[in-house]
N, C-alpha and C positions, 0 to 999 in steps of 0.2 A: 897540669904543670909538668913542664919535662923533668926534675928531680922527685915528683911521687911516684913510690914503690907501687910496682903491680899487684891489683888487689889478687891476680887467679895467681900468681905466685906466692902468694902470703897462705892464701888460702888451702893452696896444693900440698905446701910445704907442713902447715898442721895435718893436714891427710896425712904425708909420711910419717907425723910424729906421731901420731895415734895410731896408725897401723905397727908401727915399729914396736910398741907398749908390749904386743903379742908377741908369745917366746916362740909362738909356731910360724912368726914374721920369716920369709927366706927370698924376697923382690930385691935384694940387696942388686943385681941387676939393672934391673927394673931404675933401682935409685939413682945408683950410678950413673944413670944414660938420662934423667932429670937433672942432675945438677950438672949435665956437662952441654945439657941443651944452652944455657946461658949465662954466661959469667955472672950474673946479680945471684942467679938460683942457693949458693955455696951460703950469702952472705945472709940473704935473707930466712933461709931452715936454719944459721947460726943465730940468727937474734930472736927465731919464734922459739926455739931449742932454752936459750939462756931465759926467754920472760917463763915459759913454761916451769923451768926449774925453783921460778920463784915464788909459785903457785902455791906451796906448804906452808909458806911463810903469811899468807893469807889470813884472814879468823875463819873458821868454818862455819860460823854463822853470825848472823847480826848480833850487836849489841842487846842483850834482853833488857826489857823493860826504859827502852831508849825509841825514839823516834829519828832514824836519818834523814840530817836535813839536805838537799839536793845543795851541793856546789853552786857558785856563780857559774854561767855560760860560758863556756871558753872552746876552743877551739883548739885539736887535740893534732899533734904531730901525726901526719899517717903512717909514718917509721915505728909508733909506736901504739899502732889500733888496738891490736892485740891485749896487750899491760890493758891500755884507754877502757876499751868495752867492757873487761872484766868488773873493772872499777863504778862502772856508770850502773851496773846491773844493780848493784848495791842501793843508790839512789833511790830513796820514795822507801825502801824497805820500811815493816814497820814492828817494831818487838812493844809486847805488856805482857805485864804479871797477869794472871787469871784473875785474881779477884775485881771483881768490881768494872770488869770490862767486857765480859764476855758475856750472849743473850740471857735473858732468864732462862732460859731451857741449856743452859751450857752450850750451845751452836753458835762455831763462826761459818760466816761464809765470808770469803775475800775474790774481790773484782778480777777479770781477767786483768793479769799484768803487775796486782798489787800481791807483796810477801809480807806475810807475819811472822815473830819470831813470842812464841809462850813459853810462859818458865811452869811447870805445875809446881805443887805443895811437895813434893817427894826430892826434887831439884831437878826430874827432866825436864828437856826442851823438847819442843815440838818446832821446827820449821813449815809453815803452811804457802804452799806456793799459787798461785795466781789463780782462780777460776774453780774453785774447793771450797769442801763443804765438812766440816768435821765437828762432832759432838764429842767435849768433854762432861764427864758424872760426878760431880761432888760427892756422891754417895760410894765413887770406886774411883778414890784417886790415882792408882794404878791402871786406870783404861779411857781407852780413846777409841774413837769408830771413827773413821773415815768414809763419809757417804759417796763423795767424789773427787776428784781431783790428784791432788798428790799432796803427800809430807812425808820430812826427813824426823826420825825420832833419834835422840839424844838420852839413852834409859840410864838412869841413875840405880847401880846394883845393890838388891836385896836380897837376903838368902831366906829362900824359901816366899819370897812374893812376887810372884815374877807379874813382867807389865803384858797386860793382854792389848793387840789391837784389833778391833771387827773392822771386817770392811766385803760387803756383798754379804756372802753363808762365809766367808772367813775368817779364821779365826787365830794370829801371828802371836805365837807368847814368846817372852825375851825373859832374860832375868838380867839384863844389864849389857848394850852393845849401841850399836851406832847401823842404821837402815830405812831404806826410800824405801815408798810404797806408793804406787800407783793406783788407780781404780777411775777406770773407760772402759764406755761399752762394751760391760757385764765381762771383762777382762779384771784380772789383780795382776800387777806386777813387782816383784820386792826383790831390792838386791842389799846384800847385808856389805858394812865395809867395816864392820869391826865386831870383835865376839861370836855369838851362834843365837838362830833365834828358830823355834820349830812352826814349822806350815803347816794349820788344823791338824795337831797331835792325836784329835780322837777320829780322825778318818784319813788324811793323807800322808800324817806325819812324815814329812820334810824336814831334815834337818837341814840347816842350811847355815856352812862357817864365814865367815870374812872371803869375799871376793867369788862367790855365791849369791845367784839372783835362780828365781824361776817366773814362768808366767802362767795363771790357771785361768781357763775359763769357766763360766757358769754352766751346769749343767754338763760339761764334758764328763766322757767316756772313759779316757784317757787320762793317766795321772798326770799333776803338771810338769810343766818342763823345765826343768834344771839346765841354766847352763853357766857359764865363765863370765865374768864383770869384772871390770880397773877397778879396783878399789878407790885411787884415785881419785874417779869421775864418778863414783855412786853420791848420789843430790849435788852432783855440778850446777844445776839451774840455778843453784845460790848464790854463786858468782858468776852465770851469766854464759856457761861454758855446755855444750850438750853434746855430745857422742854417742855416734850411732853403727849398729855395725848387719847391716841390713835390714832397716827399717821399713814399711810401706811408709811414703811423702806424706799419707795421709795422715800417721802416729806425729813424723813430723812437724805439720803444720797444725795439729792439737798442741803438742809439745812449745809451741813457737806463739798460740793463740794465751797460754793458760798464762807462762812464764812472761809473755814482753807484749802482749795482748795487739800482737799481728795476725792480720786478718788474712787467711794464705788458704784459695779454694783449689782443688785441682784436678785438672779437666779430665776428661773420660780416657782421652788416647794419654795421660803419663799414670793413671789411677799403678798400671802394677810396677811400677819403678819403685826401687827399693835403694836407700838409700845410705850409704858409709862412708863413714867421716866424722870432723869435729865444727860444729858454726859456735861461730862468740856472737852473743847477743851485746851488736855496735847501738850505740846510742843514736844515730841514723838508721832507723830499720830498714829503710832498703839496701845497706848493704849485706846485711845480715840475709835478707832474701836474693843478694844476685850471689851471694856467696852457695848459697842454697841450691840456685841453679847452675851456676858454674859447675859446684861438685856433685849433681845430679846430671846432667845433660840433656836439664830442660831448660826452659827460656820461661823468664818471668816478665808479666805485663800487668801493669798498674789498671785497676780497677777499680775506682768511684776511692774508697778507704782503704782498700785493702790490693790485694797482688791475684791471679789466677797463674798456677804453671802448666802448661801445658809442653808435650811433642816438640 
């Protein structure tokens, strides 16, 4: 339709806002000479800019011990995808208390695609996102293992009890803060967005404060690697939101399988394509994937369920 807004300008224009977050951001150039490519450019980084700033004002996690029921169908202004997708991500979420829901062995696992939200006995939450596997112990209501997948914890402060998470030979203790965790192919990834939480204290001890992430692998040589995280975006998959700032496609399209359970293979010739930027997981998933390739400068092709990118 000649009045729909350009998806690779909506799309660009969150690039700049997510680039710009960096205080070592300096393309202001670069900007410049984008918003002056096309009169629409100005209006549309003004209204990704204004929905972004409304992002705080969000819940940070579902509702606990609630069930979201998905909306009636409707058909969403594309002026306003952005707001739209964040909101859609939400949908199908699903929060319970621990008691009485969870396996006899304390073990959930949740579908690619499906979110849990658990309240423990102490008043943390756990966020469990899509394609995860995590054991709670009634016998240590302070810890949690992480077999795979990802979750955001929500540690409720005790002095002198601090909450332990396992996950691989790792071992995250907290005494009260807010932090994702990752765990793929014999990789942990953890980035804190509130308080301080120490990275296996009795061999690597990391500490690591608010806007502090590292990544360790198994068996490495090498201590992990510490670096720089939005605080903002640490467990964005909750709403639907992911940022990346050279990624291999390939973290991405796990990231994109676990969270919205899209199926994204990718070919031999883009395997080292690394990629930076922000995708909003749209409730049409293929725009979420051409969005994907637009800001990688690959080309997506539809295959049987899922997408291949290739070259």
């Amino acid at each position: 339709m000649p009045d729909e807004p350009n998806r690779a300008a909506e799309a660009r224009a969150i690039d700049w806002l997510v680039r710009q977050r960096d205080p070592a951001f300096d393309d202001w150039d670069g900007f410049t000479e984008w918003l002056a490519e096309d009169a629409s450019h100005a209006a549309v980084y003004d209204a990704i800019a204004s929905l972004d700033r409304d992002l705080d004002a969000l819940p940070r996690t579902p509702p606990i011990a609630m069930i979201a029921e998905a909306p009636p169908p409707r058909r969403l202004s594309r002026r306003r995808w952005f707001g739209g997708a964040i909101a859609a991500a939400l949908i199908g979420a699903v929060g319970l208390s621990v008691p009485g829901l969870l396996g006899s062995d304390g073990r959930i696992e949740t579908a690619a695609g499906e979110h849990r939200a658990i309240t423990l006995a102490d008043g943390s939450t756990i966020d469990i996102n899509g394609g995860s596997v995590i054991e709670i112990d009634d016998d240590r209501p302070r810890f949690a293992r992480l077999e795979s997948g990802e979750a955001m914890f929500r540690v409720a402060h005790r002095d002198g009890d601090p909450f332990v998470v396992e996950t691989g030979g790792a071992r995250i203790v907290d005494l009260g803060t807010a932090f994702n965790v990752v765990r793929r192919d014999r990789t942990t990834s953890v980035a804190v967005s509130e308080g301080v939480v120490l990275y296996n204290p009795d061999r690597d001890n990391v500490r690591l404060t608010a806007g502090k992430g590292l990544d360790a692998r198994d068996g490495a040589s090498a201590p992990p690697v510490v670096k720089d995280v939005d605080i903002a975006h640490v467990g964005g998959w909750r709403s639907g939101l992911l940022v990346y700032n050279g990624a291999p496609l390939s973290v991405v399209a796990e990231d994109l399988r676990r969270t919205a359970a899209i199926q994204i293979r990718i070919a031999p010739n883009a395997a080292a394509v690394s990629f930076r930027g922000a995708l909003i997981v749209d409730k049409d998933r293929g725009r979420t994937v051409a969005d994907l390739a637009a800001l990688s400068g690959t080309r997506a092709e539809r295959r049987g369920e899922g997408w291949i990118l290739t070259r």
